[in-house]
C-alpha positions in Angstrom: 9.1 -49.4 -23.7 11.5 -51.9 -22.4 10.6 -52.0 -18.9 7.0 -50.6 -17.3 6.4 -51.0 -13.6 2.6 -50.3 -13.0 1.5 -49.5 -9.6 -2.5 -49.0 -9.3 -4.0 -47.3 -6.2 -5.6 -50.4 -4.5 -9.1 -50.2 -4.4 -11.9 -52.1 -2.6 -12.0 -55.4 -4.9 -16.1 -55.8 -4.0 -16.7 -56.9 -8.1 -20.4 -57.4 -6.6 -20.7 -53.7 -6.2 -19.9 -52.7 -10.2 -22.0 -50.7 -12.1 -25.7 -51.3 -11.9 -27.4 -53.5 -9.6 -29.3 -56.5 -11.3 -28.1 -54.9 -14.9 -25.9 -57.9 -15.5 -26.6 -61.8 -14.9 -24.1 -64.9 -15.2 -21.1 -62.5 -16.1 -20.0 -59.0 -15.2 -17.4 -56.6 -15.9 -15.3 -56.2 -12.3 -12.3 -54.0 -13.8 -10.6 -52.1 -16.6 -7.0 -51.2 -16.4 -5.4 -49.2 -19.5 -1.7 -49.3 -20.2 -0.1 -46.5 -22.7 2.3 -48.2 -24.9 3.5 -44.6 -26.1 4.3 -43.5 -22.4 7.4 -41.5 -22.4 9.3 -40.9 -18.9 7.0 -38.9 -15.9 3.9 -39.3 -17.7 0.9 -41.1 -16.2 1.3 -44.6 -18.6 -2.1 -46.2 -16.9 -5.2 -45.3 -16.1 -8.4 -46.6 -14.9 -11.0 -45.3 -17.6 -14.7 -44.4 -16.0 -16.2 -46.9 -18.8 -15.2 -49.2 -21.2 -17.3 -49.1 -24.6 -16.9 -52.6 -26.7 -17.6 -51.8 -30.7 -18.3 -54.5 -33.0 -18.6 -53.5 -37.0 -17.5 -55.4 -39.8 -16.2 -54.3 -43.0 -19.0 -54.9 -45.2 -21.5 -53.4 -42.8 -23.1 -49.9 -44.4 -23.6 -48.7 -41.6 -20.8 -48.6 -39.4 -18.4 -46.2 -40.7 -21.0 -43.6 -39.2 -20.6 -45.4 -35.5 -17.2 -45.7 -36.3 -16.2 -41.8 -37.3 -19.1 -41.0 -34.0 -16.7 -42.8 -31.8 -13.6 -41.2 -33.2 -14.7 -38.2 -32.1 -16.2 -38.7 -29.0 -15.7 -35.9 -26.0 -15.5 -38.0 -23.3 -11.3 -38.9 -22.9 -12.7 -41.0 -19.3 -14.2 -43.9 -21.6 -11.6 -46.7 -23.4 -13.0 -47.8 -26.6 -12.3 -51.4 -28.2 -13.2 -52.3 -31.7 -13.9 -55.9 -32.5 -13.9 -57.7 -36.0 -16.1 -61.0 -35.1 -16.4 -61.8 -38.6 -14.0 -64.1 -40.2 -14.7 -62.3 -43.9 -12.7 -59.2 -42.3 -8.9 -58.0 -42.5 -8.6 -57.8 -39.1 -11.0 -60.8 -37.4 -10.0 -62.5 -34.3 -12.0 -65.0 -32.9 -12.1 -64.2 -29.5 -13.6 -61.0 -30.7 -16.1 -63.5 -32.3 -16.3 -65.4 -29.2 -17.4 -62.3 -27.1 -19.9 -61.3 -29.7 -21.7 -64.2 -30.0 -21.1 -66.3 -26.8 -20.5 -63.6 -23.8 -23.3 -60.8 -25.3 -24.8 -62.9 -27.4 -25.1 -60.7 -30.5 -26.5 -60.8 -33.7 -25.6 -58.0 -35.7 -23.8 -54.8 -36.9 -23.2 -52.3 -35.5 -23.3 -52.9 -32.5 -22.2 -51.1 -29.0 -21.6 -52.3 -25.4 -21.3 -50.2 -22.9 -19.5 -51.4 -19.4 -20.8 -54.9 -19.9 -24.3 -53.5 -18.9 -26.0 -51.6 -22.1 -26.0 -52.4 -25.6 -26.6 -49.8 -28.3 -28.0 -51.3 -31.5 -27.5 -49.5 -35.0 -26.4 -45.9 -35.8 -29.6 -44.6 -34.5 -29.4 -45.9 -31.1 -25.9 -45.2 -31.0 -26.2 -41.5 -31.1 -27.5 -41.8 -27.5 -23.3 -43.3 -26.0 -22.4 -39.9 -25.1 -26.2 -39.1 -22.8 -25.8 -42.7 -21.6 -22.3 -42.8 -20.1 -22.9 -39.5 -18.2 -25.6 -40.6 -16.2 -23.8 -43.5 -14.0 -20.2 -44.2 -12.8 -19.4 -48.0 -12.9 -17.0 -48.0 -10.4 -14.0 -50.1 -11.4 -11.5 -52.4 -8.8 -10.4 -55.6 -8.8 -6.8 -54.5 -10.3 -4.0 -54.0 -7.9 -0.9 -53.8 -9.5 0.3 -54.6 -12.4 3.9 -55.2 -14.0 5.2 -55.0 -17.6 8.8 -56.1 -18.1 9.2 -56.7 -21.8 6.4 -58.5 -23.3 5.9 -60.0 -19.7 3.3 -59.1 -17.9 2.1 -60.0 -14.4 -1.6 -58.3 -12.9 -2.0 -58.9 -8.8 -5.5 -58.3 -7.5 -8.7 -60.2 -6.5 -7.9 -62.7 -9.5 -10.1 -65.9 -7.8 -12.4 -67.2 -10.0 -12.2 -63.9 -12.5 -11.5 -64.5 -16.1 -8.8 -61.7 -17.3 -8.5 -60.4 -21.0 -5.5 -58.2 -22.5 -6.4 -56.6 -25.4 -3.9 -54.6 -28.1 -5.6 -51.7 -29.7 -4.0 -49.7 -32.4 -5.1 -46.5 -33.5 -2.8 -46.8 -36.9 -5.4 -48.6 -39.3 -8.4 -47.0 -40.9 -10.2 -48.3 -38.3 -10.4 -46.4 -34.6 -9.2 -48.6 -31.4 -8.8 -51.9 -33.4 -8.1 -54.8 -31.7 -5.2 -56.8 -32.9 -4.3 -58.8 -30.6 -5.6 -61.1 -27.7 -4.0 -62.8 -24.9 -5.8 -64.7 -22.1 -3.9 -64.5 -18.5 -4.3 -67.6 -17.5 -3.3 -69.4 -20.8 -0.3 -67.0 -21.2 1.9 -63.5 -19.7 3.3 -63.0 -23.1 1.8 -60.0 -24.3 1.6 -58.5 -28.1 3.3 -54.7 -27.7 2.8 -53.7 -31.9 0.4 -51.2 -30.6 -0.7 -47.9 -29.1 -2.0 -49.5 -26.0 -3.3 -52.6 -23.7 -6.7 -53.1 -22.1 -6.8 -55.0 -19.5 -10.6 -56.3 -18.2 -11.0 -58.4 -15.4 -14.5 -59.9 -15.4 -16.6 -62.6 -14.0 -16.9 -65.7 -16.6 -20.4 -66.1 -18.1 -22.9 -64.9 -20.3 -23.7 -61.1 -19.9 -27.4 -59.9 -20.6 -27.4 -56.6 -21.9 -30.3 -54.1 -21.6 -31.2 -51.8 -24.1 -29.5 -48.0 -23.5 -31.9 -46.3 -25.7 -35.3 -45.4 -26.5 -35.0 -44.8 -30.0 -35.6 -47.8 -32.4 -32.7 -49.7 -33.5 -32.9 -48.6 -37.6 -30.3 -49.8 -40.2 -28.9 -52.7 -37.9 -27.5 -55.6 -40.1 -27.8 -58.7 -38.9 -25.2 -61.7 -39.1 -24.9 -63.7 -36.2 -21.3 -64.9 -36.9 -22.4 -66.6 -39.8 -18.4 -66.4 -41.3 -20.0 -66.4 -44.8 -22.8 -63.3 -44.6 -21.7 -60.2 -46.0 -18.6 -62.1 -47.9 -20.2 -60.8 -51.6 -22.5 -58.4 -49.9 -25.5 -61.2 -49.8 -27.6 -59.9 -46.5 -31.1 -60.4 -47.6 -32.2 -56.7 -47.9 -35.7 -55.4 -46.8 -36.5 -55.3 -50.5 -36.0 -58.9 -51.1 -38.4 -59.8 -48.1 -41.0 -57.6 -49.6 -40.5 -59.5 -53.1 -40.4 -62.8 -51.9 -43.4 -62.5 -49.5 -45.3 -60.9 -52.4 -44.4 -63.8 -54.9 -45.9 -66.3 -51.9 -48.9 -64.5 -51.6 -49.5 -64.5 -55.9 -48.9 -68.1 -55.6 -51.2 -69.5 -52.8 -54.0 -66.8 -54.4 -55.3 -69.8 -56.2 -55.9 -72.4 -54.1 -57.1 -69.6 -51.5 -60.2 -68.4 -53.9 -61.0 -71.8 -54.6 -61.5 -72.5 -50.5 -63.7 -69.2 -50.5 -66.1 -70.0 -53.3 -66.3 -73.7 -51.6 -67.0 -72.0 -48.3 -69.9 -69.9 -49.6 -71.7 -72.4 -51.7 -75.4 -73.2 -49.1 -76.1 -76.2 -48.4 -79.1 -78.6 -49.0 -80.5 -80.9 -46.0 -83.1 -83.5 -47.2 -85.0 -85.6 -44.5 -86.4 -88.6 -46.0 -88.5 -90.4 -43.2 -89.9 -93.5 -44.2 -92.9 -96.1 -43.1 -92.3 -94.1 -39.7 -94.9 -94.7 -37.2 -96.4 -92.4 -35.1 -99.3 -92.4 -32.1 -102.0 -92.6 -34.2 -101.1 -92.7 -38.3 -98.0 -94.2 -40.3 -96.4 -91.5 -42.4 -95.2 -93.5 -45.7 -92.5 -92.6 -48.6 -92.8 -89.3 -47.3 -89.9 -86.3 -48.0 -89.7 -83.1 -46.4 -86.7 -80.6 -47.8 -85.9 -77.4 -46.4 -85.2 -76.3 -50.3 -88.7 -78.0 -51.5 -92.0 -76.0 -52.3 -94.9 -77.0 -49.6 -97.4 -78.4 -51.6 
């Protein structure tokens, strides 16, 4: 593709109007433009997808390959899909992935799914609930204008004040679905990376997104990490297994000192009064001793 110009229906740029009201806070997702790298002449090369599904999995997570082969095969063609590396112990890491999993969402493990900037999807069990989730709401994208490709130059017109822009390269040719390979912030640089099938353009608001849960079901088989660069390196998650082991070995250890304490606890106790050469109205009581464990006599 040596020369792409881009020409997006221009839209009402309200970005206060996306999605769901009150489902975001500091940050928000205003607009998604996707540019077809493979576009061949009088084909539509750019859309506007009806949602925009961020993926995070890492190579050492169990778990993901399930979310992974779910979201190949997913029916709904509206929705772009990105899939994020955060962890440095992966092929295909980049830190800005890692920097919008753990400072803009705020994550903490894998896998993980977030939808539109508004819903996060925790494990494989909660993830089963994308396709239900996505059908329910429209988020209404605009913000995007136009946009031109000449070459690895790109230039975006639109409501850009104060909105933070991201181009994203996603390539369908590794094992893994809609990886991201490359990264390129507009306002640092228009050089874009073309070695791919496609670019995802997001326009949001900067800040830290709160994400509420988009399922009822419990979030089963989720692997934590946090961005820690070394968990998962030699397959060292502490497993449920472990905790049980470890908190068991505690418990045999303190057992000791905890019987001790009981038997201490339930030993009575003796209260002796000894009252001596105490006066009284009419008599002195002398060298007498009263003891609630003594025999009257």
């Amino acid at each position: 593709m040596a020369s792409l110009l881009v020409m997006i229906a221009i839209l009402p740029c309200i970005v206060s109007s996306h999605g769901i009201q009150g489902a975001h806070s500091e940050g928000y997702i205003a607009d998604v433009i996707v540019v077809d790298l493979n576009c061949e002449e009088n084909q539509t090369c750019v859309h506007r997808p009806s949602h925009i599904i961020g993926y995070y999995g890492a190579d050492w997570c169990e778990e993901c390959p399930e979310v992974e082969s779910q979201l190949e095969n997913m029916s709904d063609e509206s929705a772009v899909i990105i899939s994020h590396r955060p962890s440095s112990s992966d092929d295909f890491w980049l830190q800005a992935s890692k920097d919008r999993f753990l400072e803009v969402y705020g994550l903490w493990g894998y896998p993980t799914i977030a939808v539109d900037g508004h819903y996060i999807l925790a494990g494989p069990t909660q993830s089963r609930d994308l396709d239900s989730l996505i059908s329910e709401y429209d988020s209404n994208y605009s913000g995007v204008s136009n946009v031109t490709l000449n070459g690895s130059n790109i230039s975006i017109e639109g409501n850009l004040t104060n909105m933070s822009v991201d181009i994203w390269t996603i390539s369908d040719d590794q094992a893994i679905p809609y990886l991201v390979t490359n990264h390129t912030n507009y306002s640092s640089s228009n050089i874009v990376d073309l070695n791919g099938d496609r670019l995802v353009i997001v326009l949001s608001k900067p800040g830290f997104i709160a994400l509420a849960s988009g399922s009822s079901m419990p979030a089963n088989d989720y692997t934590p990490d946090g961005g820690i660069d070394e968990i998962g390196r030699d397959g060292d998650s502490i497993s449920g297994s472990t905790i049980v082991i470890i908190t068991v070995l505690l418990m045999m250890i303190s057992l000791p000192a905890t019987y001790q304490l009981f038997q201490v606890m339930r030993e009575p106790k003796q209260t002796n009064i000894n009252i001596q050469n105490v006066s009284t109205k009419d008599s002195v009581v002398t060298d007498t001793v009263f003891s609630n464990d003594s025999e009257e006599e």
